[in-house]
Z-matrix of the N, CA and C atoms (Angstrom, degrees):
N
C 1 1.448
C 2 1.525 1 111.03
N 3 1.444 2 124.82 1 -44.56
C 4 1.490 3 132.85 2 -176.80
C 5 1.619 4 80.16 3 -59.18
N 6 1.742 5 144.34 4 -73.16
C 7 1.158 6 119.21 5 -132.93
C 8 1.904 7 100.93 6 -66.65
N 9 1.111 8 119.46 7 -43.80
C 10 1.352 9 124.37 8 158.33
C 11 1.214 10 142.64 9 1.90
N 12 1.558 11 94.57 10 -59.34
C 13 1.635 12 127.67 11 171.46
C 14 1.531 13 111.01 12 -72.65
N 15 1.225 14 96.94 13 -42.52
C 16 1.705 15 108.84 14 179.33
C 17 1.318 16 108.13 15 -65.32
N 18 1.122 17 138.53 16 -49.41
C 19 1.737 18 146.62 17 -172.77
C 20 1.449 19 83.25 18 -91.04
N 21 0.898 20 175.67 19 -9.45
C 22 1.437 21 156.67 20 163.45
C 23 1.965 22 91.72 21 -68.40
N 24 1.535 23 111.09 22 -67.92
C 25 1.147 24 115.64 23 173.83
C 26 1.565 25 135.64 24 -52.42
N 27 0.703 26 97.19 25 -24.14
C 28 1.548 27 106.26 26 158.74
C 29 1.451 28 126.92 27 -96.91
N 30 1.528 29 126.75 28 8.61
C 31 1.311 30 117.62 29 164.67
C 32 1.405 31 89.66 30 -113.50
N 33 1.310 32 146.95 31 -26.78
C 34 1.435 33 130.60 32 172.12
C 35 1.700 34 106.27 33 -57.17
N 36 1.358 35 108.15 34 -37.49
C 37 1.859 36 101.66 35 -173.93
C 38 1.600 37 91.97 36 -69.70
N 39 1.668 38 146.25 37 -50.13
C 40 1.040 39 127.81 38 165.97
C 41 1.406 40 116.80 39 -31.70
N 42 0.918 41 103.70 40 -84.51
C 43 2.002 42 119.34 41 -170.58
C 44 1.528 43 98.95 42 -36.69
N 45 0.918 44 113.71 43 -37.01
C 46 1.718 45 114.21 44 -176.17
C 47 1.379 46 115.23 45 -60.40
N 48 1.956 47 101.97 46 -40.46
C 49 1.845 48 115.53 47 -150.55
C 50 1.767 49 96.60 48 -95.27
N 51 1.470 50 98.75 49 -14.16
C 52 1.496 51 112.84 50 165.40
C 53 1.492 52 133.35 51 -62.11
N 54 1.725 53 100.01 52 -50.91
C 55 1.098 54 122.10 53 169.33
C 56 1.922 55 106.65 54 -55.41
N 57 1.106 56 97.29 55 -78.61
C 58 1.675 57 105.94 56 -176.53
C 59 1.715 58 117.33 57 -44.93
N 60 1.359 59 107.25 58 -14.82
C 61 1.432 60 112.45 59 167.91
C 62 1.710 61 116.68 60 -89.83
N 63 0.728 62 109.96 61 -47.55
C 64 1.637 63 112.24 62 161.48
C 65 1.745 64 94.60 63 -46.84
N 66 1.233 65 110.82 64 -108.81
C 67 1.536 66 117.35 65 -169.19
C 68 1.291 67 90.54 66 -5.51
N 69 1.712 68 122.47 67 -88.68
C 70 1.455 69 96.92 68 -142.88
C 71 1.789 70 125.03 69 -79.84
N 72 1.490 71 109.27 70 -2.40
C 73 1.333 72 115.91 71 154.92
C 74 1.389 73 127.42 72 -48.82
N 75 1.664 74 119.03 73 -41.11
C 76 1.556 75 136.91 74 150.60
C 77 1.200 76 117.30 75 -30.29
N 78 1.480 77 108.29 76 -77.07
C 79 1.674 78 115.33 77 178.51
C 80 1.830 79 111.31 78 -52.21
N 81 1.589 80 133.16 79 -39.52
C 82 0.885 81 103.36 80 -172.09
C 83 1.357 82 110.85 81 -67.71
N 84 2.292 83 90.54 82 171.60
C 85 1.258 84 119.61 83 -162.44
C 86 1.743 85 104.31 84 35.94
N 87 1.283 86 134.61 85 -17.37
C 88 1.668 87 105.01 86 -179.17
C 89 1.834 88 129.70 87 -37.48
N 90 1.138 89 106.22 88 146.65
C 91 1.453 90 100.22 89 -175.41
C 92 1.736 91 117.10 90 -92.48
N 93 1.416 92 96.55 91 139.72
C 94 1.796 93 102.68 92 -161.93
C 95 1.814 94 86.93 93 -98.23
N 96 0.884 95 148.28 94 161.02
C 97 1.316 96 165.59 95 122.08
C 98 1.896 97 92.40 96 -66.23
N 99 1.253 98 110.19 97 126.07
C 100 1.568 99 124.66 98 168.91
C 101 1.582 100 105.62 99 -148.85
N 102 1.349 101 116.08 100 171.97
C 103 0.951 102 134.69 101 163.32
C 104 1.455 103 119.45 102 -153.06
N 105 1.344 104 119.92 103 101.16
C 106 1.371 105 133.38 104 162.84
C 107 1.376 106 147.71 105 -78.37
N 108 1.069 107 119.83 106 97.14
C 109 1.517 108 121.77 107 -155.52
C 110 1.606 109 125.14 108 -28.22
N 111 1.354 110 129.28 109 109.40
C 112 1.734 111 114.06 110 179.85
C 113 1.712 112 114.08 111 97.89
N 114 0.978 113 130.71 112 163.54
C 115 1.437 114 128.08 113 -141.59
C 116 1.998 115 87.34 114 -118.89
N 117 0.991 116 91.32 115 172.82
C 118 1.689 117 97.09 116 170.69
C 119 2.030 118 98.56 117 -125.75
N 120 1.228 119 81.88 118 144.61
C 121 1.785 120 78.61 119 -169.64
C 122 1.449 121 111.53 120 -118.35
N 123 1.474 122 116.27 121 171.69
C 124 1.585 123 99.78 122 -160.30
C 125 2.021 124 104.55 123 -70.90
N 126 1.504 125 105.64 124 0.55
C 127 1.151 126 82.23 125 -159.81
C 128 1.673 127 94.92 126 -114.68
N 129 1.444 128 106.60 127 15.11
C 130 1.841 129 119.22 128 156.89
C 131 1.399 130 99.50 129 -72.09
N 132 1.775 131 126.28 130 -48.49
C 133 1.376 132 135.17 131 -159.52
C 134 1.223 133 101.90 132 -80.94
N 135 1.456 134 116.39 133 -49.00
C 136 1.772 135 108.65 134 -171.64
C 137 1.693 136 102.51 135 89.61
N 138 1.661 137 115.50 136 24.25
C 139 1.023 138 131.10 137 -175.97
C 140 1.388 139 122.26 138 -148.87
N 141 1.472 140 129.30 139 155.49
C 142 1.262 141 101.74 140 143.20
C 143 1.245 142 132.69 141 -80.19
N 144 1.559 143 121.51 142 159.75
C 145 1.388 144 116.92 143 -179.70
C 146 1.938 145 98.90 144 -81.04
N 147 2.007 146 97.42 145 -176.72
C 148 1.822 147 83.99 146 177.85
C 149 1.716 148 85.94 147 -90.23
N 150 1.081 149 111.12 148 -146.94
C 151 1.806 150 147.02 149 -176.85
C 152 1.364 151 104.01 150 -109.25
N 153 0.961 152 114.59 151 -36.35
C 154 1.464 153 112.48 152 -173.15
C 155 1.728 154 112.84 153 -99.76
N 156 1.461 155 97.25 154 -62.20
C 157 2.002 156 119.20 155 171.98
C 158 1.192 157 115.59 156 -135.17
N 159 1.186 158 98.48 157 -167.61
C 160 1.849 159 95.00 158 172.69
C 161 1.991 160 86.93 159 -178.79
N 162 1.543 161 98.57 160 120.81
C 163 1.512 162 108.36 161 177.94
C 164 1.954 163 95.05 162 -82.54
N 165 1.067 164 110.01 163 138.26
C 166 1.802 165 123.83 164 156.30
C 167 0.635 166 120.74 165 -114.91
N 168 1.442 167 123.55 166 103.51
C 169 1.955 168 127.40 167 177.78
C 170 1.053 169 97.45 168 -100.81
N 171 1.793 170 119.80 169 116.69
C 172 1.402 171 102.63 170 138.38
C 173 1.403 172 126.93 171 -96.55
N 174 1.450 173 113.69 172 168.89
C 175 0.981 174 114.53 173 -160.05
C 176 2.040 175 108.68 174 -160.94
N 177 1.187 176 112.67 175 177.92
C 178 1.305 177 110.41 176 -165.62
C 179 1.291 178 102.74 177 -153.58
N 180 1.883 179 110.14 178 138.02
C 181 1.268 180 98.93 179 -170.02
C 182 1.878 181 119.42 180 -59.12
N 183 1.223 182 118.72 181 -32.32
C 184 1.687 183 121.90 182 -166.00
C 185 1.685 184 96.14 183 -71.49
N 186 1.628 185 113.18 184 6.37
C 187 1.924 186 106.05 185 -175.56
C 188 1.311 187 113.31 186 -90.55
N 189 1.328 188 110.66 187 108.11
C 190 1.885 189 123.94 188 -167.31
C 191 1.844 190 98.32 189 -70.80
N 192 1.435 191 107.08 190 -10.08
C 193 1.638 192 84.09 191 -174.53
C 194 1.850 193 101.45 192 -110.95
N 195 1.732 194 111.13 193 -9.05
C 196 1.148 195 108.75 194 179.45
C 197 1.789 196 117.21 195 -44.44
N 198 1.280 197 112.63 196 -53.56
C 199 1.326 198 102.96 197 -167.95
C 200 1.808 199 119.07 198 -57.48
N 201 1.307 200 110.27 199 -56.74
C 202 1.495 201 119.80 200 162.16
C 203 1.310 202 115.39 201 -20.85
N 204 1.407 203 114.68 202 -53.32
C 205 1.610 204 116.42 203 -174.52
C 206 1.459 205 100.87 204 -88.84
N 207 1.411 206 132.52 205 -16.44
C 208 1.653 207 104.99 206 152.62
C 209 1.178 208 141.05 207 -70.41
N 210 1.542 209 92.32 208 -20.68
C 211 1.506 210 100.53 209 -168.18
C 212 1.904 211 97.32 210 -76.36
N 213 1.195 212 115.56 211 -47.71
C 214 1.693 213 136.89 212 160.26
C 215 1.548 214 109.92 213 -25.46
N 216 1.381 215 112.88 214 -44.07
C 217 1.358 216 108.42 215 -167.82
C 218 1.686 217 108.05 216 -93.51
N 219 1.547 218 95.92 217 -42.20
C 220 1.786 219 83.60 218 171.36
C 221 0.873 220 124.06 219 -76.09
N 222 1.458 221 146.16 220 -14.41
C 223 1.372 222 147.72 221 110.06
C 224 1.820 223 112.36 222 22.37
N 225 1.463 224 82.83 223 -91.60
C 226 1.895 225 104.12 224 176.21
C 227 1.705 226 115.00 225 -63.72
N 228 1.046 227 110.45 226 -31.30
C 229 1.482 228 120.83 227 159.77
C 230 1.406 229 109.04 228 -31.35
N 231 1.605 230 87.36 229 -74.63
C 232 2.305 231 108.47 230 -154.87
C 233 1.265 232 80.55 231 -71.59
N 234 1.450 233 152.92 232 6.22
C 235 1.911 234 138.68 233 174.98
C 236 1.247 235 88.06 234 -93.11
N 237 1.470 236 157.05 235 -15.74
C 238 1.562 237 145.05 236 -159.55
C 239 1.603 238 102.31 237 -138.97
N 240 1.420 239 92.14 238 135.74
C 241 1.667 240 92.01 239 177.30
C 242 1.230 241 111.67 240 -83.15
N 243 1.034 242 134.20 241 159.39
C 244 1.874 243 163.38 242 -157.52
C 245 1.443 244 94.70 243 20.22
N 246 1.432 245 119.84 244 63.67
C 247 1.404 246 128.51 245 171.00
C 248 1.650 247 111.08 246 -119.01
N 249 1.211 248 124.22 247 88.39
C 250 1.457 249 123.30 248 177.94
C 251 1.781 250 111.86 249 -98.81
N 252 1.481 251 105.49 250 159.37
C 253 1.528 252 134.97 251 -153.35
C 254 1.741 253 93.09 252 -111.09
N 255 1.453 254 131.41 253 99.04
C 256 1.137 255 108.98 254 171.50
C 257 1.558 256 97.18 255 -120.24
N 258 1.661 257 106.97 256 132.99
C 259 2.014 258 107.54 257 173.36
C 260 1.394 259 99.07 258 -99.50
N 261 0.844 260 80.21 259 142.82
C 262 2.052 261 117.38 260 158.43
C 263 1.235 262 150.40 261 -89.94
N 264 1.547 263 121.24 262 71.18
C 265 1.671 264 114.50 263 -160.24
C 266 1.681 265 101.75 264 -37.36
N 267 1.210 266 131.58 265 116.22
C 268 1.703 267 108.85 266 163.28
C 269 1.596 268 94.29 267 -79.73
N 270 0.854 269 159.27 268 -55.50
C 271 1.400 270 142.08 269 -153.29
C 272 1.660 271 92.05 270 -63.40
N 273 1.038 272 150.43 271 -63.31
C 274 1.494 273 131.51 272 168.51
C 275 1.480 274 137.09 273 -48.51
N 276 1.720 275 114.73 274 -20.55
C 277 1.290 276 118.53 275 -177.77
C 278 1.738 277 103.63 276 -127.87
N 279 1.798 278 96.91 277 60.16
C 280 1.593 279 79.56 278 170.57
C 281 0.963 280 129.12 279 -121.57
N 282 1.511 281 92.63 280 80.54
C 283 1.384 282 112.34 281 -167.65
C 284 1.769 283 93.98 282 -125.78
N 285 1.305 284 104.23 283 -30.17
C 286 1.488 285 110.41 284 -172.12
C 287 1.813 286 92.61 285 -102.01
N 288 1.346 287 110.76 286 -40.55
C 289 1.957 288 93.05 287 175.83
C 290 1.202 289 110.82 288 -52.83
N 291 1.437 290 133.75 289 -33.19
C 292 1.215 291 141.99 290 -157.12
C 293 1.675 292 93.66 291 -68.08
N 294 1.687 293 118.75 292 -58.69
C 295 1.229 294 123.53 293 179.01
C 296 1.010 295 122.20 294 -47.22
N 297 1.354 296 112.43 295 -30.50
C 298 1.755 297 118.39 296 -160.37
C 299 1.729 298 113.48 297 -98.54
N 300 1.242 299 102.55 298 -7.30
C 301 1.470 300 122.11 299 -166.07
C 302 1.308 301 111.72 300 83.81
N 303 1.331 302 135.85 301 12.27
C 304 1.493 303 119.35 302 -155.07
C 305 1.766 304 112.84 303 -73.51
N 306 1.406 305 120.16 304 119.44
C 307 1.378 306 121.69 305 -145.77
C 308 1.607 307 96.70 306 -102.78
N 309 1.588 308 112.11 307 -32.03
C 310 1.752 309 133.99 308 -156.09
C 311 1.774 310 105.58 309 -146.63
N 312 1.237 311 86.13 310 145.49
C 313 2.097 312 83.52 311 164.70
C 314 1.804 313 96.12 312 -120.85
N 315 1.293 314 94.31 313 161.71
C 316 1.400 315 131.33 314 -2.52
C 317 1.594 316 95.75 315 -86.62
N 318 1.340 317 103.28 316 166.74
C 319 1.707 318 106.48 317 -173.93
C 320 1.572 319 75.12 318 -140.46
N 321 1.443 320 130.70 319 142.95
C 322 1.166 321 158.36 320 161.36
C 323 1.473 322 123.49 321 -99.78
N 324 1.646 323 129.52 322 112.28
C 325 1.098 324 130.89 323 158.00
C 326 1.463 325 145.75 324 -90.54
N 327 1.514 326 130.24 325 85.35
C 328 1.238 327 99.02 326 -160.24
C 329 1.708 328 101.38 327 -96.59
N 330 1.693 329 108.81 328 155.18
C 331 1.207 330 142.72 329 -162.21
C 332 1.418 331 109.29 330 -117.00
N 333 1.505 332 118.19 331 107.24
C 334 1.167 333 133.40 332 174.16
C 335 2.150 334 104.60 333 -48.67
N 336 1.218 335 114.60 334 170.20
C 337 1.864 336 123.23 335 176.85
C 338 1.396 337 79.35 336 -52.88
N 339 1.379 338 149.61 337 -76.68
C 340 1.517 339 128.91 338 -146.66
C 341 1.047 340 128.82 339 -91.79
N 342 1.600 341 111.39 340 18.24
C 343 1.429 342 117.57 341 157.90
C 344 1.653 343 108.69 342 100.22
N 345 1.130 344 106.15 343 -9.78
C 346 1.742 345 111.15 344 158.18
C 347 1.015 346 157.25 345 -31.88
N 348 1.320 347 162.33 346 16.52
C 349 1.146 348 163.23 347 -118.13
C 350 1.358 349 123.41 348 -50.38
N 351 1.729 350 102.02 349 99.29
C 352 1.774 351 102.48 350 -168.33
C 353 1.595 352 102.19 351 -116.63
N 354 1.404 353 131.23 352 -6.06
C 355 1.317 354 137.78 353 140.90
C 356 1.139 355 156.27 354 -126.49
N 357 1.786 356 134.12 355 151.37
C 358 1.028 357 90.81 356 -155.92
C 359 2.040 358 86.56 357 -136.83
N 360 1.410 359 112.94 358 148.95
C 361 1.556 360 101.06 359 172.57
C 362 1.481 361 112.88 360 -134.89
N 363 1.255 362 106.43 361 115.97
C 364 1.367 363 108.96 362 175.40
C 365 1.385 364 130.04 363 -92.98
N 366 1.285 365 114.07 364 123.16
C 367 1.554 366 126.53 365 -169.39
C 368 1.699 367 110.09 366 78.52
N 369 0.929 368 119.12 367 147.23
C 370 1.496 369 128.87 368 -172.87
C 371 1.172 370 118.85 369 -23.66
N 372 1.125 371 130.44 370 115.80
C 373 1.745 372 147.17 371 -177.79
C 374 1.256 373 103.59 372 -81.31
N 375 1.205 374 120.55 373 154.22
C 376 1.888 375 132.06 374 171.18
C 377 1.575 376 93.41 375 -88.21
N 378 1.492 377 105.80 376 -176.80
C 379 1.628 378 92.16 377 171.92
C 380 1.494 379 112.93 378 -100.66
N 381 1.824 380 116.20 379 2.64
C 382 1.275 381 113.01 380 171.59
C 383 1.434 382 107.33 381 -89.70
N 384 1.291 383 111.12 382 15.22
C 385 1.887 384 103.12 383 -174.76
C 386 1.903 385 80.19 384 -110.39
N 387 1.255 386 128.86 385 -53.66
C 388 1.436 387 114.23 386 174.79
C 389 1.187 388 111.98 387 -52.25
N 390 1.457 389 120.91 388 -76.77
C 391 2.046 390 94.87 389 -177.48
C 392 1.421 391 119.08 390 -43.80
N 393 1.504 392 112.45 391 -42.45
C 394 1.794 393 96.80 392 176.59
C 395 1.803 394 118.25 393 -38.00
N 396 1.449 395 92.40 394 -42.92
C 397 1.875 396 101.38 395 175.35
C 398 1.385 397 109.60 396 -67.44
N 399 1.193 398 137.43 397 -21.62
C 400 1.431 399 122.63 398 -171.62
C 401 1.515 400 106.05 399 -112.29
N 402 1.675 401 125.39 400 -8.53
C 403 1.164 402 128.11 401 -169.50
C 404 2.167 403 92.13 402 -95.86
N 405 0.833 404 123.20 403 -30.16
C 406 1.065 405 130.78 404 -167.29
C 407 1.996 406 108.08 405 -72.28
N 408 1.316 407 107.15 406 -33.76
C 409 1.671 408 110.15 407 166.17
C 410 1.402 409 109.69 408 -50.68
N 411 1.615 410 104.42 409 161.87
C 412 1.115 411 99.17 410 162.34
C 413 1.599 412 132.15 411 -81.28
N 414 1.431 413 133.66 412 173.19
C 415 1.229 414 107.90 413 -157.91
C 416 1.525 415 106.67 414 -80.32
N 417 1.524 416 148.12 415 -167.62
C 418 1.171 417 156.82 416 168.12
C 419 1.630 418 107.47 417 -62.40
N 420 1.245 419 103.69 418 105.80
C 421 1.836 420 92.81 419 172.38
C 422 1.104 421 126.81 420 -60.68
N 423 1.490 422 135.97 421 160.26
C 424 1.499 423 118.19 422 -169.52
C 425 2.073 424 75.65 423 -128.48
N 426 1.928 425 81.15 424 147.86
C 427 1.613 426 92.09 425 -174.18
C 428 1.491 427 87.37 426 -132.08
N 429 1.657 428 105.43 427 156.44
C 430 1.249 429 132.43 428 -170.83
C 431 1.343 430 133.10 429 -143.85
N 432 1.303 431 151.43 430 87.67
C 433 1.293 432 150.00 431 -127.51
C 434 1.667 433 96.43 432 -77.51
């Protein structure tokens, strides 16, 4: 009967570690719709922003999935015009993760033309969860004297 109890208990800790792996496999990279008060400016980024967006990864050197999702984002970047990729040591700027909430890397921000924060993706994005984020802005206004 004890071994019983034991294999009963040990496929609920499976079924459990199963469950919690799905869920949070779901949430990554998914895209948040946010809005954060006030613009981020090139000289919050230490960059320029694009004209159109501007992806913000932060990221940290010990983050095994950071690089993948840069290489991913400038990727989806160079597919959209005036769409630039700017990263973010957070272990050097946490002064601005602190602002931004950044809890995990990589955490991804994308930034409307005025520097806004209208999305947000935490932990590694696919590249249909990044274009979903950059297809979802509005398009580039065209201006005319």
């Amino acid at each position: 009967m004890d071994v019983l109890v034991r294999l009963i208990a040990v496929l609920v800790l499976l079924a459990a570690s199963a469950v919690v792996y799905v869920w949070w496999s779901r949430r990554q990279g998914r895209v948040q719709r946010v809005h954060i008060p006030g613009a981020l400016t090139p000289e919050d980024l230490g960059a320029p922003r694009g004209l159109r967006a501007t992806f913000v990864q932060f990221s940290t050197p010990i983050c095994a999935k950071c690089p993948p999702t840069r290489a991913l984002l400038l990727r989806v970047a160079e597919e959209y015009p005036h769409v630039v990729h700017i990263e973010i040591d957070a272990s050097e700027r946490l002064d601005l993760a602190r602002r931004l909430d950044i809890m995990r890397t990589p955490t991804t921000l994308v930034l409307d033309a005025d520097g806004v924060v209208v999305a947000r993706m935490n932990g590694a994005p696919t590249q249909a969860q990044a274009r979903e984020a950059l297809d979802e802005l509005p398009p580039p206004g065209e201006y005319s004297i």
